[in-house]
C-alpha positions in Angstrom: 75.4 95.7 96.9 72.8 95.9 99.5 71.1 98.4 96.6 71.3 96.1 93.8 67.7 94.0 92.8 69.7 90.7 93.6 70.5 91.2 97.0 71.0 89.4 98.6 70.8 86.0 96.0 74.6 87.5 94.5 77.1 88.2 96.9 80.9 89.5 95.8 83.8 86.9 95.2 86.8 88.9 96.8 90.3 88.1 95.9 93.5 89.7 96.5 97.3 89.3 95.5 99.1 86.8 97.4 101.6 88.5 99.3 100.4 88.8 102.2 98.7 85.5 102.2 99.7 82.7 100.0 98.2 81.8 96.4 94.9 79.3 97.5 94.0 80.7 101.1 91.1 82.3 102.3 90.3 84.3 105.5 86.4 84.2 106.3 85.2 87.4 108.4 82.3 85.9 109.4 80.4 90.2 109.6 80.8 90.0 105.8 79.0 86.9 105.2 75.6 89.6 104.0 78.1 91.0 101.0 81.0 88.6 100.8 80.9 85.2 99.5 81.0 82.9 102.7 82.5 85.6 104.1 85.4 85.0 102.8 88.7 86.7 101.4 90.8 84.5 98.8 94.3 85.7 98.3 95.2 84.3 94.6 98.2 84.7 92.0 97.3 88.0 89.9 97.7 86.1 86.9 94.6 83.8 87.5 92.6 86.3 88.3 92.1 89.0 85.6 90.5 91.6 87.8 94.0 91.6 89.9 96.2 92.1 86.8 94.3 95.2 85.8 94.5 96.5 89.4 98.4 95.8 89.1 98.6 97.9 85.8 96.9 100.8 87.6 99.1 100.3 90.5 102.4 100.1 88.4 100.7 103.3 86.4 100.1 105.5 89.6 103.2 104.4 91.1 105.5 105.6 87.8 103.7 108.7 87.2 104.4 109.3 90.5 107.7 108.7 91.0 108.6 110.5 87.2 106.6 113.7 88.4 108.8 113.4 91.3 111.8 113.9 89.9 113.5 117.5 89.4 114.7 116.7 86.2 113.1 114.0 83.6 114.3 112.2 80.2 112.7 111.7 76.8 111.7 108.3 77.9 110.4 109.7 81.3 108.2 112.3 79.3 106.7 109.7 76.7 106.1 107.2 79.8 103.6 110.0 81.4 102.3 111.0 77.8 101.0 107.3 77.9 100.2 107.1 81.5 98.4 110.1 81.9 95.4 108.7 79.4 95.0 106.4 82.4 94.8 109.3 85.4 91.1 110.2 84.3 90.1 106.5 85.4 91.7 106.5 89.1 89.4 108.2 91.2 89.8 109.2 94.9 93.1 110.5 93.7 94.0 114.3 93.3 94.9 115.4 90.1 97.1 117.9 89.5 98.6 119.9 86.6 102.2 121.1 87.0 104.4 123.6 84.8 107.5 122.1 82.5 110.5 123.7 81.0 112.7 122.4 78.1 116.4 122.4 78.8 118.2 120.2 75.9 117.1 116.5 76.4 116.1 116.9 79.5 112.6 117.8 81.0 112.1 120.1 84.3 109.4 120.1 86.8 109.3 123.9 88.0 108.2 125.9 91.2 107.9 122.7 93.3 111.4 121.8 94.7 112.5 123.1 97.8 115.7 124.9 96.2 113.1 126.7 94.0 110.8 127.4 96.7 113.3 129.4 98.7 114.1 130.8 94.9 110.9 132.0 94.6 111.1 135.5 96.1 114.3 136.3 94.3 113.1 135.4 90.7 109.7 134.0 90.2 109.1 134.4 86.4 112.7 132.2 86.4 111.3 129.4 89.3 107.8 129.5 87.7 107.4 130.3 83.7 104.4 129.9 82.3 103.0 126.6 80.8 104.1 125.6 77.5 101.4 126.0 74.9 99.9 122.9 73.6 
């Protein structure tokens, strides 16, 4: 902010989910009072503030993708959830992206080469633990 032509007239509103706090109080930290309103730190309801919602949808978006790529094995509904979600992963930055290798078996969908079952695996049968990527 300290960059921006209006510094230092416009200073940033902060707010954060409750949760922590509850819904209508604020902290000031008086070493923030250059950048921060007042120095201060309100803790609102996410669905007053729309800023919060959309950091909760990004939240809840990370969160699934991560927990679905965690999984050995994953459904129909698991693999349509990512093909939505991962439309989102190119706006999250700071976060390491990675690519991963899947293999069709019936209804379900496997993550390969990354479990520790296929890890020890690996030495006996790689092209098995670690086909190549389905073509797109």
């Amino acid at each position: 902010m300290e960059q921006t032509p209006e510094y230092p007239k416009v200073k940033a509103h902060v707010f954060v989910d409750e949760g922590w706090k509850s819904n209508g109080v604020a902290i000031k930290i008086p070493i923030f009072e250059d950048v921060f309103n007042d120095g201060l730190v309100c803790f609102c309801r996410s669905s007053t503030i729309l800023p919060i919602q959309l950091a909760d949808f990004a939240a809840f978006a990370l969160n699934r993708t991560q927990l679905v790529c965690g999984r050995n094995k994953r459904s129909p509904l698991d693999m349509h959830l990512l093909e939505i979600l991962s439309k989102v992963a190119n706006n999250y930055v700071n976060i390491e992206k990675k690519i991963v290798s899947l293999v069709e078996e019936g209804p379900m969908i496997t993550l390969v080469g990354t479990r520790p079952t296929d890890l020890i695996n690996r030495h006996l049968t790689p092209a098995a633990v670690n086909p190549p990527p389905p073509a797109l």
